[in-house]
C-alpha positions in Angstrom: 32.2 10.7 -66.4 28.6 9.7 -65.8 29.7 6.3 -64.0 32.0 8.0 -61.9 28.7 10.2 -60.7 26.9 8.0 -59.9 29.5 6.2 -58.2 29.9 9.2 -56.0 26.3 9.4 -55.4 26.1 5.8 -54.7 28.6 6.2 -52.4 27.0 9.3 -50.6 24.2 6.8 -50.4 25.5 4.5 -48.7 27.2 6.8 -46.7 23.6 8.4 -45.8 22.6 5.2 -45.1 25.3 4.3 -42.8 24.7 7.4 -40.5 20.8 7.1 -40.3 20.8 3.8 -39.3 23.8 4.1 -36.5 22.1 7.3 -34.8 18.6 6.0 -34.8 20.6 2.2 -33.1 22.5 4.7 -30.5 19.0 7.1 -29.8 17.2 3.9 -29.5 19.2 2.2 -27.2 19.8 5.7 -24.9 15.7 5.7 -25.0 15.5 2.2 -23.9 18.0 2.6 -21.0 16.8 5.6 -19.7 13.7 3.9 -19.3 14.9 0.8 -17.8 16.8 2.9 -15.3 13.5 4.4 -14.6 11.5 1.1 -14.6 14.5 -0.4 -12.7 14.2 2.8 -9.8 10.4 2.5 -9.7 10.7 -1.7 -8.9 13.1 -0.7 -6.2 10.6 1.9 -4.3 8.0 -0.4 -4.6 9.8 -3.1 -2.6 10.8 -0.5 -0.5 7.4 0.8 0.5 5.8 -3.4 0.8 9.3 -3.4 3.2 8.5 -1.1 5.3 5.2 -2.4 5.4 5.8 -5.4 6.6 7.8 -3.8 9.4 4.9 -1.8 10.4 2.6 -4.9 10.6 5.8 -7.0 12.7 5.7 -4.2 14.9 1.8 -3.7 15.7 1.0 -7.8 15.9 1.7 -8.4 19.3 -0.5 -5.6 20.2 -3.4 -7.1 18.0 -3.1 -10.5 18.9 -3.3 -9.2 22.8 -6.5 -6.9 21.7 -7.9 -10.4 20.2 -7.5 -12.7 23.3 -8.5 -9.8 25.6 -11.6 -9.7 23.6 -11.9 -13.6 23.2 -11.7 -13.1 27.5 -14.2 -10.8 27.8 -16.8 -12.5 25.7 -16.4 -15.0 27.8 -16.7 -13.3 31.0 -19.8 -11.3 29.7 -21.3 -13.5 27.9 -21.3 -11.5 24.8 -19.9 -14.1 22.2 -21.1 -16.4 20.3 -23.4 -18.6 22.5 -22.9 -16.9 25.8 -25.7 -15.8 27.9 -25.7 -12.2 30.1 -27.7 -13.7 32.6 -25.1 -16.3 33.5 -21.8 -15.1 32.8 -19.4 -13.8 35.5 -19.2 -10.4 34.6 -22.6 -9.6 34.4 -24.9 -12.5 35.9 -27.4 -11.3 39.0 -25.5 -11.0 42.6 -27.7 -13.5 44.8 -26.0 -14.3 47.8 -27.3 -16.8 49.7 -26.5 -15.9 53.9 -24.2 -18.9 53.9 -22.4 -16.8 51.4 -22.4 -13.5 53.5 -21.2 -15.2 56.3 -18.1 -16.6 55.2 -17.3 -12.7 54.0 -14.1 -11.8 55.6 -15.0 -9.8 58.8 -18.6 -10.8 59.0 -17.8 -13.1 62.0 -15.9 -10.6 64.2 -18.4 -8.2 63.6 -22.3 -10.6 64.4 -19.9 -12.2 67.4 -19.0 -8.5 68.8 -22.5 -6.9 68.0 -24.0 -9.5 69.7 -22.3 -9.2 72.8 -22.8 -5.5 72.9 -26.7 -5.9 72.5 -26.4 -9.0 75.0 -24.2 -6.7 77.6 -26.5 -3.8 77.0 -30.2 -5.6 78.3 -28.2 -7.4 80.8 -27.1 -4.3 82.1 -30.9 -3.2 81.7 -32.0 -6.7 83.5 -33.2 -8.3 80.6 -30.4 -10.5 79.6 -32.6 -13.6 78.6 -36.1 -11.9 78.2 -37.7 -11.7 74.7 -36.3 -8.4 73.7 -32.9 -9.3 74.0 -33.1 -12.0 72.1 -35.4 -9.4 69.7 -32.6 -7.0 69.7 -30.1 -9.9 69.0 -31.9 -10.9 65.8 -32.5 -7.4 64.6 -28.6 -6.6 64.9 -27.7 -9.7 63.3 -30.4 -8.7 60.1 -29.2 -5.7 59.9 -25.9 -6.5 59.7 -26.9 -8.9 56.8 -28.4 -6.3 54.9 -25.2 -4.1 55.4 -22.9 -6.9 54.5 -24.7 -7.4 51.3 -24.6 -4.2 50.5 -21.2 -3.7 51.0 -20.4 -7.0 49.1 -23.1 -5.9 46.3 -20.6 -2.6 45.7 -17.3 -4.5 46.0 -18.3 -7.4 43.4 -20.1 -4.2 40.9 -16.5 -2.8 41.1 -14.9 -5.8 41.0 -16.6 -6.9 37.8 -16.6 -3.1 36.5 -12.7 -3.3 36.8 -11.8 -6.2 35.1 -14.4 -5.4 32.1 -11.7 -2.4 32.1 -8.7 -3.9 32.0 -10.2 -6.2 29.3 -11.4 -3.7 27.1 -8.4 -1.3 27.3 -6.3 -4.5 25.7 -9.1 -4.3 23.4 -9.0 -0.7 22.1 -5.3 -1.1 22.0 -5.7 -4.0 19.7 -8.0 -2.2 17.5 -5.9 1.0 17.3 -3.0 -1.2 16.1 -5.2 -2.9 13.4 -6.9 0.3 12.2 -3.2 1.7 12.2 -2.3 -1.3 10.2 -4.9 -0.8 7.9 -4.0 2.2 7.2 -0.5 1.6 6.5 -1.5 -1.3 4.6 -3.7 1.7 2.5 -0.8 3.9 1.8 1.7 1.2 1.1 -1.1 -0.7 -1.6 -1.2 3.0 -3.0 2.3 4.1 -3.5 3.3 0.4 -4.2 1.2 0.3 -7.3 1.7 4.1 -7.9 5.6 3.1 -8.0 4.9 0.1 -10.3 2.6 1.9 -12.8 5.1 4.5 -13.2 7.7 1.8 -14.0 5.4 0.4 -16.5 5.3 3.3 -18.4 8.9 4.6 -18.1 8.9 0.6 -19.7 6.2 1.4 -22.5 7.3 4.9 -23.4 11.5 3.2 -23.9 9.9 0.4 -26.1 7.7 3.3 -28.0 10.7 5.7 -28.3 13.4 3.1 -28.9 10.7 2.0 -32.0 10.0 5.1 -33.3 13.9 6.3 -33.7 14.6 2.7 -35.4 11.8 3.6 -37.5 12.9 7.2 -37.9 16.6 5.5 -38.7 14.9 3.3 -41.2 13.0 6.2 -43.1 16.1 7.9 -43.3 18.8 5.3 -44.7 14.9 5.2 -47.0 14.9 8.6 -47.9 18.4 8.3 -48.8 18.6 5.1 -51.2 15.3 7.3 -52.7 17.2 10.2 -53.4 20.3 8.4 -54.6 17.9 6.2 -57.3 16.2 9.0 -58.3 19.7 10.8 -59.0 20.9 7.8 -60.5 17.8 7.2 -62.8 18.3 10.9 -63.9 21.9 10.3 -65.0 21.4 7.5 -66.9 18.2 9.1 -68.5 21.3 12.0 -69.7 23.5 9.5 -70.3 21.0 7.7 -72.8 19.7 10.9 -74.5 23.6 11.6 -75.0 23.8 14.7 -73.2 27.4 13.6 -72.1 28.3 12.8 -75.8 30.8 15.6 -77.2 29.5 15.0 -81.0 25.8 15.2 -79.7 26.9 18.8 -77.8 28.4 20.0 -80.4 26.7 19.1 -83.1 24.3 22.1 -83.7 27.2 23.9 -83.9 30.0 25.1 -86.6 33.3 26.1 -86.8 32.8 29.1 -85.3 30.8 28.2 -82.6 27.4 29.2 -83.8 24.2 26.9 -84.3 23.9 25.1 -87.7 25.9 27.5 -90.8 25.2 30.5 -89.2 28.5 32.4 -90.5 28.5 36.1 -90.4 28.1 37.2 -93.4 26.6 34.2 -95.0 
């Protein structure tokens, strides 16, 4: 009788045993794919984000590389990079005309020839076609229409200038939008990139903690279970040896009539 207890509690045991260890194995590996899932989901949304990325900066290059040669161009032209002088670039150097200049400006002909004939017309219709204050009047005309030339040619190169400066710097401020719009992006991206990454970490670590702790929770069970089942066993065979199984040792303080030692009624 006693070895066929503790063959049934060996057996429960083992059966204990058995069922600890398979549901810690099945929570363990439902932790660890949940989290790879997670891990695996996160890796994906990362890419994602760098993805689109990368389309933002393909779609705003062109527009920086034309903000960088329009500003390479009007460096140059002002003489504002590295090098360059103000005083002497095109943009921005002194208007100095000489009158050789101011003659060959378009118009500046017709206009001496027919002012000159005017004033010539005019003291010749006075008398005075060859006397001193014709040739007086001639020569003031033709300074005076040298001043207003250069005037005139002053404004039109100031606006000139002023105008492509414009054009230049608009290409400019377009370029730095882009990049300051890339930079940006390039922010965010960095931001929720890494955000996606650390959260896929930890989905990572918290499977490999969880997955451990039910292994170990499925190994302090199948424990807990061989403990009991010793300590049931060791108390058996402590009965066992102290005879409490043994019919002559139960019965043994007892007589015929069931009572301890010769307790007989009467006697």
């Amino acid at each position: 009788m006693p070895s066929m207890i503790a063959t049934a509690i060996g057996g429960a045991a083992i059966a204990g045993v058995g069922a600890s260890v398979y549901s810690s194995n099945v929570q363990a590996n439902a932790i660890n794919s949940a989290a790879q899932q997670q891990a695996a989901a996160a890796q994906t949304a990362s890419q994602q984000q760098m993805a689109m990325f990368n389309q933002v900066q393909g779609n705003l290059s062109p527009f920086m590389q034309g903000g960088q040669q329009a500003l390479t161009q009007l460096q140059g032209l002002t003489g504002t990079g590295v090098g360059g002088n103000p005083l002497t670039a095109p943009l921005t150097s002194q208007f100095q005309p000489t009158m050789a200049q101011l003659e060959q400006t378009p118009g500046y002909q017709f206009s001496l020839d027919q002012g000159l004939k005017a004033t010539q017309n005019s003291y010749a219709a006075q008398g005075l076609g060859a006397s001193g204050a014709a040739m007086k009047g001639a020569a003031n005309y033709a300074q005076g229409l040298a001043s207003t030339t250069y005037q005139q040619q002053f404004q039109n190169n100031l606006s000139q200038n002023a105008q492509i400066a414009s054009i230049l710097q608009n290409q400019v401020n377009t370029g730095a939008n882009a990049a300051a719009g890339l930079s940006n992006a390039g922010i965010q991206s960095t931001a929720l990139s890494n955000q996606a990454a650390m959260s896929g970490a930890a989905a990572s670590a918290a499977g490999t903690v969880g997955s451990a702790n039910a292994l170990a929770g499925g190994v302090t069970g199948a424990s807990n279970a061989l403990g009991g089942a010793a300590t049931s066993y060791a108390l058996i065979n402590s009965m066992q040896n102290g005879g409490i199984f043994s019919p002559s040792t139960a019965y043994s303080g007892m007589n015929q009539t069931g009572l301890p030692g010769n307790a007989i009624l009467g006697d």
